[in-house]
C-alpha positions in Angstrom: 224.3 -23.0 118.0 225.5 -26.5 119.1 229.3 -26.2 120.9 231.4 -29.3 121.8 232.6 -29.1 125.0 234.0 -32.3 125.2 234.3 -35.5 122.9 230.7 -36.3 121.8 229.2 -34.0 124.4 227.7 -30.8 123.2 225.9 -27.5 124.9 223.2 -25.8 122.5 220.8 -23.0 124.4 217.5 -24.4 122.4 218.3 -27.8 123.5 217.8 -29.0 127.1 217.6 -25.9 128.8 221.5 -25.8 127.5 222.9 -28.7 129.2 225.3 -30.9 127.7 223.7 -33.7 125.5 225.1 -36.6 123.7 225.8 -35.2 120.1 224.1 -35.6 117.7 221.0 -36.3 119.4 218.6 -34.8 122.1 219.6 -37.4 124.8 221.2 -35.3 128.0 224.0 -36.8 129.6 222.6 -36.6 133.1 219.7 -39.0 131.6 222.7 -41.5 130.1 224.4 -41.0 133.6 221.0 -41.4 135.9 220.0 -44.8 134.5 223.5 -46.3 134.2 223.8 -45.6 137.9 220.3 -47.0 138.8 221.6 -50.4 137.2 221.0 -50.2 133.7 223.7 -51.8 131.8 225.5 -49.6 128.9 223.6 -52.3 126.0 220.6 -50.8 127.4 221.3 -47.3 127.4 222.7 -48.1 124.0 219.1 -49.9 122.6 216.7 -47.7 124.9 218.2 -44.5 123.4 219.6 -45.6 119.9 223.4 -45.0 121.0 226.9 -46.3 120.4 228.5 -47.6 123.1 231.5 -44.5 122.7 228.5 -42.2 123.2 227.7 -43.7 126.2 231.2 -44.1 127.3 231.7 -40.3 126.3 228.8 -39.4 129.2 230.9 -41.6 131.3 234.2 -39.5 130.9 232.4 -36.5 130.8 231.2 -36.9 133.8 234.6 -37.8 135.4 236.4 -35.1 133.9 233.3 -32.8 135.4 233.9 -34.3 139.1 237.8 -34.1 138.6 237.8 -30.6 138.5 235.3 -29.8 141.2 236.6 -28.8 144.7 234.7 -29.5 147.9 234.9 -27.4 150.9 234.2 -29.4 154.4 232.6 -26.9 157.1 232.5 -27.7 160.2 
């Protein structure tokens, strides 16, 4: 069963191993995420994966709300 954890981003157990995909589609965010920061532009995310640009963007805040709330512990 597909959940939404977040605008246009949703968790389903049979679908990538259970990590969050664009919804309504099979396309995981870390994918979206991986080749935006390897220098794809967002109209090639959009063709090469058959999204709208407020999917994309919605990996985008996804990912920022994700980072926001993690907490890093310096050692050493």
């Amino acid at each position: 069963m597909s959940r939404e954890i977040a605008p246009g981003i949703v968790v389903d157990g049979r679908v990538y191993f259970g990590k969050p995909v664009i919804k309504g589609t099979r396309v995981p965010v870390e994918i979206v995420l991986g080749k935006l920061a390897r220098g794809a532009s967002v109209e090639e995310v959009m063709s090469g994966y058959d999204l709208s640009r407020a999917l994309v963007l919605a990996a985008l805040r996804y990912a920022t709300a994700v980072i926001a709330e993690e907490e890093v512990h310096v050692v050493g």
